[in-house]
GUZA-322625 format. One record per atom (N, C-alpha, C): x, y, z; atom name; residue number from 1; residue in one letter. Coordinates in Angstrom, 3 decimals, padded with zeros to 6 digits. Last residue first. Example, Ala and Ser with C-alpha at 12.3 -4.5 7.8 and 13.67 -1.06 7.14 Angstrom:
+----------+----------+----------+------+------+------+
:       px :       py :       pz : name : resi : resn :
+----------+----------+----------+------+------+------+
:  012.850 : -002.250 :  007.080 :    N :    2 :    s :
:  013.670 : -001.060 :  007.140 :   CA :    2 :    s :
:  012.900 :  000.030 :  007.870 :    C :    2 :    s :
:  013.190 : -005.690 :  007.800 :    N :    1 :    a :
:  012.300 : -004.500 :  007.800 :   CA :    1 :    a :
:  013.200 : -003.300 :  007.800 :    C :    1 :    a :
+----------+----------+----------+------+------+------+
# end
This chain:
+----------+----------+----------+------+------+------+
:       px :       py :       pz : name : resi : resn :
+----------+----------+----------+------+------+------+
: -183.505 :  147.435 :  143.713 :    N :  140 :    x :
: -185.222 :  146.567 :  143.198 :   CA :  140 :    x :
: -184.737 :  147.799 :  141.924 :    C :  140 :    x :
: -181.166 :  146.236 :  145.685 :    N :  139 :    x :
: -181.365 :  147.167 :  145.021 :   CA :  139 :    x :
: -182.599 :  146.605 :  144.610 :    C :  139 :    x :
: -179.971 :  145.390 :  148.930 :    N :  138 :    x :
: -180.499 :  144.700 :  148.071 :   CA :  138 :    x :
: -181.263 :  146.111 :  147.357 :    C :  138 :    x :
: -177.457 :  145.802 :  150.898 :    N :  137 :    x :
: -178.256 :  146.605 :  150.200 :   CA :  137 :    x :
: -178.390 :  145.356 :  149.043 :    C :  137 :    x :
: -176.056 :  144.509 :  154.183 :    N :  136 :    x :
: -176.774 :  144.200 :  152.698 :   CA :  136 :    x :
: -177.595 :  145.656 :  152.297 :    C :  136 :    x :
: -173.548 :  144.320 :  156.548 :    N :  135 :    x :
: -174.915 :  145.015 :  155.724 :   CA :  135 :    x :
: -174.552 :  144.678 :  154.583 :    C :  135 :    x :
: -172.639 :  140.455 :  157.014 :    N :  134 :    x :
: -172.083 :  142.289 :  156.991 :   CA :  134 :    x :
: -173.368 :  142.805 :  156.266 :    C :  134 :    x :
: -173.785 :  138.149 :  157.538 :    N :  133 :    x :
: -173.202 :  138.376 :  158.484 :   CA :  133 :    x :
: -173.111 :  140.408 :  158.829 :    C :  133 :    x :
: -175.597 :  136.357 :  155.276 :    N :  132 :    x :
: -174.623 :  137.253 :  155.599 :   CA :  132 :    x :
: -174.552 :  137.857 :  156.505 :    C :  132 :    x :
: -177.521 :  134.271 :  155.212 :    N :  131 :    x :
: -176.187 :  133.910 :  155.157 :   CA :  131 :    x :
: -175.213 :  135.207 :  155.842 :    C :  131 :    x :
: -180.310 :  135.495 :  154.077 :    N :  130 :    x :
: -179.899 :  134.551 :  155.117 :   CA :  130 :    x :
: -178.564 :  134.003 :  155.961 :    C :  130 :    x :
: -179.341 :  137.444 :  152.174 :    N :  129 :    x :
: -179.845 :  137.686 :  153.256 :   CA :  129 :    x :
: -179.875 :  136.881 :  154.251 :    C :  129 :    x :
: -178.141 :  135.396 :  150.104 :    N :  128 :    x :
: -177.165 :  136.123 :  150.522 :   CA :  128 :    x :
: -178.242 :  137.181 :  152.176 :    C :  128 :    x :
: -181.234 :  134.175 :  149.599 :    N :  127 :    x :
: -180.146 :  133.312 :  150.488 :   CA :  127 :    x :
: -179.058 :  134.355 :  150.712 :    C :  127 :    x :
: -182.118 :  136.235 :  148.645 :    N :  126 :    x :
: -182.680 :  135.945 :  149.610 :   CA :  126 :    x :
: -181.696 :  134.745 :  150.399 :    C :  126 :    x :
: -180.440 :  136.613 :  145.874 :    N :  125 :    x :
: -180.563 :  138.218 :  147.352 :   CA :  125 :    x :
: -181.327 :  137.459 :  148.538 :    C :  125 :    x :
: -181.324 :  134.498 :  144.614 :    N :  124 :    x :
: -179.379 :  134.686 :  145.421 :   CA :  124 :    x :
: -179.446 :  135.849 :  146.282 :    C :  124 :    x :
: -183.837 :  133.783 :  144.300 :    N :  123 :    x :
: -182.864 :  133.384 :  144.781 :   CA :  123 :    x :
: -181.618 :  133.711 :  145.656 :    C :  123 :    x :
: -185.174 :  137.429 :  144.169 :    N :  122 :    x :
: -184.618 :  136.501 :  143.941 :   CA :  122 :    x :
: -183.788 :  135.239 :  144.730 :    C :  122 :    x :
: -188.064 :  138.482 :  145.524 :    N :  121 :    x :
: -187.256 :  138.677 :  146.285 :   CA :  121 :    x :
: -186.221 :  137.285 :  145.309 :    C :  121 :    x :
: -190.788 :  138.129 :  143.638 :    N :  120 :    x :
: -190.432 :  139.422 :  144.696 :   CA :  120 :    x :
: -188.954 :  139.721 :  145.034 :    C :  120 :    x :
: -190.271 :  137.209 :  140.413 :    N :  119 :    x :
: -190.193 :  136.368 :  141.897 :   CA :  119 :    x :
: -190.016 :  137.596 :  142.437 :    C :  119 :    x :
: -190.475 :  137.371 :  137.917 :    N :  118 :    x :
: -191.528 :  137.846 :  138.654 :   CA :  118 :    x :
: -191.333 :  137.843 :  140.132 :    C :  118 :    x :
: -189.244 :  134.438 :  136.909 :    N :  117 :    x :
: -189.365 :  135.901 :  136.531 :   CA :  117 :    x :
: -190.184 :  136.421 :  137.478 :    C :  117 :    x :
: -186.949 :  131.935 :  137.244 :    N :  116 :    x :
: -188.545 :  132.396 :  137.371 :   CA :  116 :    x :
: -188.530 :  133.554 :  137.412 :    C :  116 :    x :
: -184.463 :  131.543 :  136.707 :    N :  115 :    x :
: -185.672 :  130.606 :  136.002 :   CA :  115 :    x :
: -187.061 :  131.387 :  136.570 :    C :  115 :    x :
: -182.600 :  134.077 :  137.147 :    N :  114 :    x :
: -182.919 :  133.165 :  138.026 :   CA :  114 :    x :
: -183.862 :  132.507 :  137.000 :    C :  114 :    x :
: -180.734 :  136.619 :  136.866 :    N :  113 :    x :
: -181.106 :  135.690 :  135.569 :   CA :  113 :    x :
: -181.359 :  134.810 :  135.835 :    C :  113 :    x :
: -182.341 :  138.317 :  139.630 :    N :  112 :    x :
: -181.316 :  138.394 :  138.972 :   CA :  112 :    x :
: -181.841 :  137.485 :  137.334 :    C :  112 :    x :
: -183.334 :  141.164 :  142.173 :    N :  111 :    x :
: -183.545 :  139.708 :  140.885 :   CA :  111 :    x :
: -182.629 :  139.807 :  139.926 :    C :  111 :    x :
: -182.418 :  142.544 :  143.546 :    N :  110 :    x :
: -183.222 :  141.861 :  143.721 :   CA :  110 :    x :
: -183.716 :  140.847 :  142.891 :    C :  110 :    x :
: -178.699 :  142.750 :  143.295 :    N :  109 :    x :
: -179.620 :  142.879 :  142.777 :   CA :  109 :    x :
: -181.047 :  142.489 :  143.179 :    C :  109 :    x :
: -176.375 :  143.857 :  145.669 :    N :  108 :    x :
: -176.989 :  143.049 :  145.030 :   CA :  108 :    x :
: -178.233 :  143.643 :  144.574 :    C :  108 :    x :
: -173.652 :  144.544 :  147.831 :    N :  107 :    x :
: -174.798 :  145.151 :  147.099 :   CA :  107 :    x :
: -175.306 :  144.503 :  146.145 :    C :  107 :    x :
: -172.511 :  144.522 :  151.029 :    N :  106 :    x :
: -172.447 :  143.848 :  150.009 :   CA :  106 :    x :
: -173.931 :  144.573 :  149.188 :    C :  106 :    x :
: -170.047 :  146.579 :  152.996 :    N :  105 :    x :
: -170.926 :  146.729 :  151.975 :   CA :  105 :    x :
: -171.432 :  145.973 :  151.296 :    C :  105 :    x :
: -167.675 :  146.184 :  153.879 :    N :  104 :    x :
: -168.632 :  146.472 :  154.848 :   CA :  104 :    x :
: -169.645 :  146.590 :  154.502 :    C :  104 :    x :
: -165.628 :  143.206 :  153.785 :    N :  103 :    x :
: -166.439 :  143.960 :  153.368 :   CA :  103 :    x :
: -167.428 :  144.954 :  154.200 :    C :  103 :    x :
: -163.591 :  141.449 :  154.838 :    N :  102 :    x :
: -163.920 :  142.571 :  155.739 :   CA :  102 :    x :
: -164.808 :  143.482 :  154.621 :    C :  102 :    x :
: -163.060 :  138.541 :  153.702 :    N :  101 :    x :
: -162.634 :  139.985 :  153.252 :   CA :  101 :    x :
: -163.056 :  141.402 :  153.747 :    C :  101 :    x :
: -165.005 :  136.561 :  155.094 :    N :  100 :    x :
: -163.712 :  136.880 :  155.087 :   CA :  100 :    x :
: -162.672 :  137.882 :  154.492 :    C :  100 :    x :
: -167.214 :  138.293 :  153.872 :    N :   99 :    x :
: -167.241 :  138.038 :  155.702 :   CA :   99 :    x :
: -165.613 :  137.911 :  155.525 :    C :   99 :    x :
: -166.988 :  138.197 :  151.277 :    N :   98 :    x :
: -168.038 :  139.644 :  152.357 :   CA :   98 :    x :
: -167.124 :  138.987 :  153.653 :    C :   98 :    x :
: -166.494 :  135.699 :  151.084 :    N :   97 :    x :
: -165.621 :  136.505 :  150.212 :   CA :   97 :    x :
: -165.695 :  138.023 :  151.327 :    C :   97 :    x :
: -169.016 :  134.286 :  151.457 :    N :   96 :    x :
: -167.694 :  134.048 :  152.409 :   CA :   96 :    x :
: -166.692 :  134.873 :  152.047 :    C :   96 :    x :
: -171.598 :  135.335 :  150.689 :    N :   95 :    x :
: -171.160 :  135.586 :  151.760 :   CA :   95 :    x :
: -170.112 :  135.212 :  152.474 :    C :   95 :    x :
: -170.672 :  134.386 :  147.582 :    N :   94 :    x :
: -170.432 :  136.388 :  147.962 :   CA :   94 :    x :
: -170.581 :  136.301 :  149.545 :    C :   94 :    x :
: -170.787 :  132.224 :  148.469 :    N :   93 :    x :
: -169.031 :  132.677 :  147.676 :   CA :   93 :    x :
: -169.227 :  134.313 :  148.079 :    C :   93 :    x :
: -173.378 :  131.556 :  148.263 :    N :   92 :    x :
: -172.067 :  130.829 :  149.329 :   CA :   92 :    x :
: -171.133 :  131.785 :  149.263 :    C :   92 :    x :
: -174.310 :  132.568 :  146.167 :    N :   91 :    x :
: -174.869 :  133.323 :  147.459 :   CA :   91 :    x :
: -174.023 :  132.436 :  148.601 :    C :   91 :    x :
: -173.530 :  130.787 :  143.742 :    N :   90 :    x :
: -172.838 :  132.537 :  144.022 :   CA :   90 :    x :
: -173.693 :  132.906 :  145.659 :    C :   90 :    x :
: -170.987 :  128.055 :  143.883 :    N :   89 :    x :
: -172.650 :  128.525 :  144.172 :   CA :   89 :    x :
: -172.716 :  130.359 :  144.710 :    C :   89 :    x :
: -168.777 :  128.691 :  141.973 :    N :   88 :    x :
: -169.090 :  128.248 :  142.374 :   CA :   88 :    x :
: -170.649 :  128.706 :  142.999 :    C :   88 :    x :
: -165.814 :  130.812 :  141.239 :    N :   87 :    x :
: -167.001 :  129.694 :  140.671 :   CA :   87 :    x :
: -167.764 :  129.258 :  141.884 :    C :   87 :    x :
: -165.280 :  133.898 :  140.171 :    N :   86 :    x :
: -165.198 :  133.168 :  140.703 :   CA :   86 :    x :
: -166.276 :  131.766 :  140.509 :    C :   86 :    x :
: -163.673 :  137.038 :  139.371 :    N :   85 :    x :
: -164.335 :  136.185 :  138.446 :   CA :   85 :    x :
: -163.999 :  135.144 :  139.710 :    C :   85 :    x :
: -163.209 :  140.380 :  139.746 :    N :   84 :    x :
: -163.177 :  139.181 :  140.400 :   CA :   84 :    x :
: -164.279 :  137.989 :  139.675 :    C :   84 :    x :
: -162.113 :  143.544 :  139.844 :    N :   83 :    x :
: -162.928 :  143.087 :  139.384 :   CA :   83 :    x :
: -162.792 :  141.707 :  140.097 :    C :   83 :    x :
: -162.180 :  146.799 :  141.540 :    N :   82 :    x :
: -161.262 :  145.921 :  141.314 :   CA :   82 :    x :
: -162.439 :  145.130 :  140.518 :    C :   82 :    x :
: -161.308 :  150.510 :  141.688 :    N :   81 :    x :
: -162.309 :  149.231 :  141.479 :   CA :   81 :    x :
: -161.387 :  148.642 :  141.026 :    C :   81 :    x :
: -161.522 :  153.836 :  142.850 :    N :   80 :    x :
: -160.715 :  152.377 :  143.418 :   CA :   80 :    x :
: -161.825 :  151.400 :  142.917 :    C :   80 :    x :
: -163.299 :  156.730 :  141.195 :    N :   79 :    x :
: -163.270 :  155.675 :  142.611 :   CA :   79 :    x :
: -162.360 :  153.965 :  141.823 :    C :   79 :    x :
: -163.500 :  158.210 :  139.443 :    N :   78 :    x :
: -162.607 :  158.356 :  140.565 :   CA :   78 :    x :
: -162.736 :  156.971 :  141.717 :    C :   78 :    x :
: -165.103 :  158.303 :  137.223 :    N :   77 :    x :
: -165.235 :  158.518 :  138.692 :   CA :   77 :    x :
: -164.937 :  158.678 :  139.866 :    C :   77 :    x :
: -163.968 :  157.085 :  134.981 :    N :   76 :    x :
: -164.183 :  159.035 :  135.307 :   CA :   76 :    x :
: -164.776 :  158.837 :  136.512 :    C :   76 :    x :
: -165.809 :  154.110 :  135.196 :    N :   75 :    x :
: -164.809 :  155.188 :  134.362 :   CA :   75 :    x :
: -164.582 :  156.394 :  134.844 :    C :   75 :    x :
: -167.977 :  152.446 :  135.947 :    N :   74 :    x :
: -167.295 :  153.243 :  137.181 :   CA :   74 :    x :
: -165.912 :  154.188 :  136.061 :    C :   74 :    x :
: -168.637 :  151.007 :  133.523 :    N :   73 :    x :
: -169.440 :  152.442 :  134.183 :   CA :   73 :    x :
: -169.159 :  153.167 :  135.453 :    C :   73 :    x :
: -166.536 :  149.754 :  133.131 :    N :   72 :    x :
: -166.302 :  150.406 :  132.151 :   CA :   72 :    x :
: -167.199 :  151.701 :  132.912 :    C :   72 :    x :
: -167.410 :  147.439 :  135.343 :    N :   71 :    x :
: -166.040 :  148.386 :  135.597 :   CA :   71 :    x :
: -166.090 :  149.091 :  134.921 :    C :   71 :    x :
: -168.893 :  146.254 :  133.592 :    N :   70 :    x :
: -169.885 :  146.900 :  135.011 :   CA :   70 :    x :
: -168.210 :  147.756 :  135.095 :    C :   70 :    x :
: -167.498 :  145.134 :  131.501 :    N :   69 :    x :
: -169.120 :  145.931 :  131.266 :   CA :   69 :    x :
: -169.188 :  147.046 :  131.903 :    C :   69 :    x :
: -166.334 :  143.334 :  133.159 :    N :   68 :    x :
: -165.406 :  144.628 :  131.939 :   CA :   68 :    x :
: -166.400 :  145.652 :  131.661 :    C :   68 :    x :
: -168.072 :  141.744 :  134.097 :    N :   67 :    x :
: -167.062 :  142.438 :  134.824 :   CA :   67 :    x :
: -166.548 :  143.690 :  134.330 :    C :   67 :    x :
: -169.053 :  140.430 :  131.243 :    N :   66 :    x :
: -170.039 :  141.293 :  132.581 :   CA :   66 :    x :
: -169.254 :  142.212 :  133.110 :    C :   66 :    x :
: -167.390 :  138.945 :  130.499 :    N :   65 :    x :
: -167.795 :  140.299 :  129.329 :   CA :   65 :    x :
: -168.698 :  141.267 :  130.714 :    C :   65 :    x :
: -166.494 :  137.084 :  132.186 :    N :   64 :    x :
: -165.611 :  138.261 :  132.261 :   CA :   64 :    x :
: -165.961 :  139.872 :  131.524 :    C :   64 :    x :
: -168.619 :  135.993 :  132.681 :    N :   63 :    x :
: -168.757 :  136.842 :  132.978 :   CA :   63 :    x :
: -167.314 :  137.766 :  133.154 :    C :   63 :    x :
: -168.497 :  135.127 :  129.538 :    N :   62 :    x :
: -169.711 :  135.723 :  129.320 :   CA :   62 :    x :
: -169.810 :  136.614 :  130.901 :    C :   62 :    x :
: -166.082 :  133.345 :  129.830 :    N :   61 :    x :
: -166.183 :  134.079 :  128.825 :   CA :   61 :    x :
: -167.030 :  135.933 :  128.888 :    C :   61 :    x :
: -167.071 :  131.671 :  131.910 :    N :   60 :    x :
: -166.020 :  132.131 :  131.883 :   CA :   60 :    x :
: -166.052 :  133.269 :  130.927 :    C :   60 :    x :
: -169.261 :  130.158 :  130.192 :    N :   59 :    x :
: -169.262 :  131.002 :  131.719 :   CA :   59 :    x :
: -168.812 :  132.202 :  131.593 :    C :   59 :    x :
: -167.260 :  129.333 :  128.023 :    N :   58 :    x :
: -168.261 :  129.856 :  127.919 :   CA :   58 :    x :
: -168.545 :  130.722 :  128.989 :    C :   58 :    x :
: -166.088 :  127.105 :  130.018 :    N :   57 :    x :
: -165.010 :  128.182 :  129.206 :   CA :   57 :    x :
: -165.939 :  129.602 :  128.641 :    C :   57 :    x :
: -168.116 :  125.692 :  130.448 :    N :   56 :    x :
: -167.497 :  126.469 :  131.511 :   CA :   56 :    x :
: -166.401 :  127.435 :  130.984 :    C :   56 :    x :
: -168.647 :  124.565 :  127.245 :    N :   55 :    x :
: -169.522 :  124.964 :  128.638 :   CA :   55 :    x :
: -168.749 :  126.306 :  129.840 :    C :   55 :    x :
: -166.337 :  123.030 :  127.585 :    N :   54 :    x :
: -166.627 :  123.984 :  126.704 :   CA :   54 :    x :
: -167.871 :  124.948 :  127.194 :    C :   54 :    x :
: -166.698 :  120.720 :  130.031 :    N :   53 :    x :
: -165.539 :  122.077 :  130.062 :   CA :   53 :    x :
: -165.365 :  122.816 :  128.895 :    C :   53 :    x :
: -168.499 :  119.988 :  128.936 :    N :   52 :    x :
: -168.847 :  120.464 :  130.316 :   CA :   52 :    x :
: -167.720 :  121.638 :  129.991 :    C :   52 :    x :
: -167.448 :  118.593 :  126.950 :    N :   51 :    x :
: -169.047 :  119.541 :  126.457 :   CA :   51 :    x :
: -168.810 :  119.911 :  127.547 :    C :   51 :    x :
: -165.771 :  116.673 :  127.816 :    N :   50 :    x :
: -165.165 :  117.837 :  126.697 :   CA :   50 :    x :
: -166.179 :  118.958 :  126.659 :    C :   50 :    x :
: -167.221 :  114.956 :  129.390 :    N :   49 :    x :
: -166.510 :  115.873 :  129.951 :   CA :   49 :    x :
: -165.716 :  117.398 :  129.304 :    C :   49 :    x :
: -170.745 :  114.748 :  128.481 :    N :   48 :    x :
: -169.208 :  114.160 :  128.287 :   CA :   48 :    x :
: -168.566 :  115.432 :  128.942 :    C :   48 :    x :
: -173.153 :  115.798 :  128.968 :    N :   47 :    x :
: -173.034 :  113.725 :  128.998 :   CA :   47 :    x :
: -171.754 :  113.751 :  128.619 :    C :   47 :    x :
: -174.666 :  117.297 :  131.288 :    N :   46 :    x :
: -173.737 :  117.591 :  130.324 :   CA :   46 :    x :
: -173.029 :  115.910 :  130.283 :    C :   46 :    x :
: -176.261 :  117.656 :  133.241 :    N :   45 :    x :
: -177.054 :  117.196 :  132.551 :   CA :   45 :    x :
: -175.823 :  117.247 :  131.446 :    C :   45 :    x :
: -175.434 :  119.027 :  135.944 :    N :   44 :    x :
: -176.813 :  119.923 :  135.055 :   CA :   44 :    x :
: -177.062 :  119.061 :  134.025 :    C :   44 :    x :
: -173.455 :  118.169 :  137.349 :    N :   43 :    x :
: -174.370 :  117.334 :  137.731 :   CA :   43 :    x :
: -175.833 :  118.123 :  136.507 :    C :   43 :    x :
: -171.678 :  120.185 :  136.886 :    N :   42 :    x :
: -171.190 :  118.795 :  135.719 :   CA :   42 :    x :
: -172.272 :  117.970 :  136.242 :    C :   42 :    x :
: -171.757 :  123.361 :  137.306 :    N :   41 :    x :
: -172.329 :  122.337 :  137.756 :   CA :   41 :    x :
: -172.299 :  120.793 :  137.063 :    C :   41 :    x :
: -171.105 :  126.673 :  138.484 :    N :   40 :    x :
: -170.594 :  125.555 :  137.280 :   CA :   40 :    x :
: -170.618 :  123.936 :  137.838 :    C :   40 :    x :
: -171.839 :  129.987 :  138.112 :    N :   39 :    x :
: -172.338 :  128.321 :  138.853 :   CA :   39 :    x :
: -172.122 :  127.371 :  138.241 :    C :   39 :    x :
: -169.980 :  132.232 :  138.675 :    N :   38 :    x :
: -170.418 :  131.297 :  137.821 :   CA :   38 :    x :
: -171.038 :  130.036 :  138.813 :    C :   38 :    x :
: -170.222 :  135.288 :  139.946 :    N :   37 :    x :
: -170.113 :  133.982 :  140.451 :   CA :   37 :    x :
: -170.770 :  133.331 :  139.194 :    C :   37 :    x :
: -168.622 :  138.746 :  139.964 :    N :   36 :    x :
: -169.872 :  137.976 :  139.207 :   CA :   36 :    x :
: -168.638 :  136.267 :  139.526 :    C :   36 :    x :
: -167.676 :  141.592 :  142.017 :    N :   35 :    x :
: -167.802 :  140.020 :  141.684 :   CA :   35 :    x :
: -168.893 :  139.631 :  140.769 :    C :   35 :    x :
: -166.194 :  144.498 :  142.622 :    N :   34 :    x :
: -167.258 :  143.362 :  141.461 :   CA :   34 :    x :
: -167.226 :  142.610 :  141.140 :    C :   34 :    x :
: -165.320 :  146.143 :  144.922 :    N :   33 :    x :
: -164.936 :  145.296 :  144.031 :   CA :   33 :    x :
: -166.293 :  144.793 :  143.331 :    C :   33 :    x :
: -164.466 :  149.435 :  145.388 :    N :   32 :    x :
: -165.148 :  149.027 :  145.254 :   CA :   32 :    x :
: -164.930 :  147.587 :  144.423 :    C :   32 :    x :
: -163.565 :  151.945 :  148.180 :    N :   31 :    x :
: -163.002 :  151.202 :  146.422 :   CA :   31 :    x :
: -164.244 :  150.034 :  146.485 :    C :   31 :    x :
: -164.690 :  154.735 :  149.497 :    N :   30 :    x :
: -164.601 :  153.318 :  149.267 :   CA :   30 :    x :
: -164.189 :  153.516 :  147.998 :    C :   30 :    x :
: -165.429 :  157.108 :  149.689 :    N :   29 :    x :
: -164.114 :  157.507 :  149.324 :   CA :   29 :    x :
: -164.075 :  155.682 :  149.354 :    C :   29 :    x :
: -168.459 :  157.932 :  150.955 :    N :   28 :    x :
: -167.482 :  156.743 :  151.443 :   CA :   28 :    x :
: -166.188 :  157.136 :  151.051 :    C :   28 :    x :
: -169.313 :  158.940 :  148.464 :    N :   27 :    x :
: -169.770 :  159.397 :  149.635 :   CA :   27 :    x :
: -168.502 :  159.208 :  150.978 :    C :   27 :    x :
: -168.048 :  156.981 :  146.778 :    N :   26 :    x :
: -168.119 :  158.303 :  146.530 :   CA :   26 :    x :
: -168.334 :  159.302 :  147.625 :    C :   26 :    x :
: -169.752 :  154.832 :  147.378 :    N :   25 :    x :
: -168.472 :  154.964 :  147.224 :   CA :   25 :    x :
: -167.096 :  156.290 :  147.281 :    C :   25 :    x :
: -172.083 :  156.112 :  147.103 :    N :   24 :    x :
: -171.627 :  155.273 :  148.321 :   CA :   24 :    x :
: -170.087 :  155.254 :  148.366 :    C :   24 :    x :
: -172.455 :  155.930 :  144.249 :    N :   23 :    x :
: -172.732 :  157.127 :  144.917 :   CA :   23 :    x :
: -172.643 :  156.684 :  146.022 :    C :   23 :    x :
: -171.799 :  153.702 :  143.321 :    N :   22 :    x :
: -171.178 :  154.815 :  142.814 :   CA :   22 :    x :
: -171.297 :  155.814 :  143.899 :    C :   22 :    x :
: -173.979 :  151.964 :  143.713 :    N :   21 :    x :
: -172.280 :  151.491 :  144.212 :   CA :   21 :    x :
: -171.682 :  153.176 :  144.072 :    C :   21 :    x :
: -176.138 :  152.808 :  143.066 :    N :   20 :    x :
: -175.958 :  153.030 :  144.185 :   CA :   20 :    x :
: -174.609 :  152.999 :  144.583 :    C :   20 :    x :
: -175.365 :  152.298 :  140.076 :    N :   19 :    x :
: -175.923 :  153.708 :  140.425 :   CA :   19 :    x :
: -175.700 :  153.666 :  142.045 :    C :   19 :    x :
: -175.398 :  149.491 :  140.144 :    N :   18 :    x :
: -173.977 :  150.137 :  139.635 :   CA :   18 :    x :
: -174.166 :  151.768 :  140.129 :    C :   18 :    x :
: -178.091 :  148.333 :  140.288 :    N :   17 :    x :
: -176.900 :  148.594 :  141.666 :   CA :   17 :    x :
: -175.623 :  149.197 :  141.469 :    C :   17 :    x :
: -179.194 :  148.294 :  138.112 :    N :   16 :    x :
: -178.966 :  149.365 :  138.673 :   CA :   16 :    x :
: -178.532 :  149.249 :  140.035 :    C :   16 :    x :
: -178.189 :  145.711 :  136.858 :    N :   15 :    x :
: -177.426 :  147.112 :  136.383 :   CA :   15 :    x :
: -177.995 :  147.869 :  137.511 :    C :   15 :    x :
: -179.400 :  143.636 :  138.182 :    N :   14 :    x :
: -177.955 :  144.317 :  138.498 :   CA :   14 :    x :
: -177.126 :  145.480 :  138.278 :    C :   14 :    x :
: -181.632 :  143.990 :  136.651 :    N :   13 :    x :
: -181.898 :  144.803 :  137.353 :   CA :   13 :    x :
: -180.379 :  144.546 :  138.396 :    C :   13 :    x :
: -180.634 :  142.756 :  133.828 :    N :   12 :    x :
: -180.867 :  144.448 :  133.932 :   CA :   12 :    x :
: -181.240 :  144.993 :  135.966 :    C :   12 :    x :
: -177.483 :  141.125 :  134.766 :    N :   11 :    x :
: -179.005 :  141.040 :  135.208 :   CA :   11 :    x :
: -179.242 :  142.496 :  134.299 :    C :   11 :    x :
: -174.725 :  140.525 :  135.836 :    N :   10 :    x :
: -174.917 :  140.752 :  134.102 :   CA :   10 :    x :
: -176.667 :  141.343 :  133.911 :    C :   10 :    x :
: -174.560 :  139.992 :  137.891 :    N :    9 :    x :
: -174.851 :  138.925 :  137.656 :   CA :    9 :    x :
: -175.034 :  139.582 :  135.514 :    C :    9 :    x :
: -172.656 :  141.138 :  141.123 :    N :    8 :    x :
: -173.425 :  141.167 :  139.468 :   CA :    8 :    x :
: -173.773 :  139.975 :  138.607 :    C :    8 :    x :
: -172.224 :  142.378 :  143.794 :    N :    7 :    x :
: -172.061 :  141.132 :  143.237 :   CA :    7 :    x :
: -173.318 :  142.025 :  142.065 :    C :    7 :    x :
: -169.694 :  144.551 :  145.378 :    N :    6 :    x :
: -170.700 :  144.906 :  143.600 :   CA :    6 :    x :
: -170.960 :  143.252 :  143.714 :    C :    6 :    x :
: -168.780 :  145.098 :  148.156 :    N :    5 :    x :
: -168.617 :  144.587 :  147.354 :   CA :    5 :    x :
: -169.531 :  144.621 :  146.265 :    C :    5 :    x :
: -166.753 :  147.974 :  149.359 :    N :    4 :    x :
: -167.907 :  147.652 :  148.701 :   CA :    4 :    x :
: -167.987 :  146.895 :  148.107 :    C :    4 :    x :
: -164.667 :  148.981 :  152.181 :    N :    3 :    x :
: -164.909 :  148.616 :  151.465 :   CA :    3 :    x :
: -166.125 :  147.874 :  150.835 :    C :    3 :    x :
: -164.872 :  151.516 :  153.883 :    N :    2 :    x :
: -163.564 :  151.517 :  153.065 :   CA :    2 :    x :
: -163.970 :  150.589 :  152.161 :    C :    2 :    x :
: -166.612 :  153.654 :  155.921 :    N :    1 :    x :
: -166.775 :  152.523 :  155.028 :   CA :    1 :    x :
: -165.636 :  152.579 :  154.009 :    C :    1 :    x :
+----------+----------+----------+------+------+------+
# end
């Protein structure tokens, strides 16, 4: 296994996929990348174009603070990490990024910062299960 992708979402229970990434990686001698996907949507209800794209600068903002976060706890570890800020619907993007980037690893959270709390199996780990092609580790 050469390569791991990290999708993150900033989540507490994303944080603990940072514990498995590590020790896989490690195991592996993999590098490891970390994506966090903005969902940036001008159909959510935003009535002028200046508020949308203050809005998305925001996103932008909040998951570059994620990325820098989740890379700061791979420090002293030795292991190859990259980071990756992208837009769009995140369980599309992490399974075309996985598939067309020869990932062999995608690792996700079971729940993420979804509208409903409690849910067994989140949104984006249950469509990235439907979609993906390369092994999944879904973390709980």
């Amino acid at each position: 296994m050469d390569k791991i992708l990290l999708a993150t979402d900033g989540s507490k229970h994303s944080q603990n996929t940072i514990e498995q990434a590590q020790k896989l990686a490690k195991k592996f001698n993999a590098e490891v990348t970390i994506l966090y996907v903005i969902e940036v949507n001008p159909q959510q209800g935003y009535d002028f174009f200046a508020s949308y794209q203050k809005k998305e600068q925001e996103l932008i903002h909040a998951g570059e603070k994620v990325l820098q976060k989740t890379a700061e706890a791979f420090k002293g570890e030795g292991i190859e990490i990259n980071t990756r800020l992208e837009k769009g619907n995140p369980a599309d993007i992490i399974c075309e990024i996985a598939e067309k980037e020869n990932y062999e690893l995608v690792i996700l959270g079971g729940r993420g910062l979804g509208k409903i709390s409690g849910v067994l199996l989140g949104s984006v780990s249950n469509a990235v299960a439907n979609c993906l092609k390369n092994n999944l580790m879904i973390v709980k």
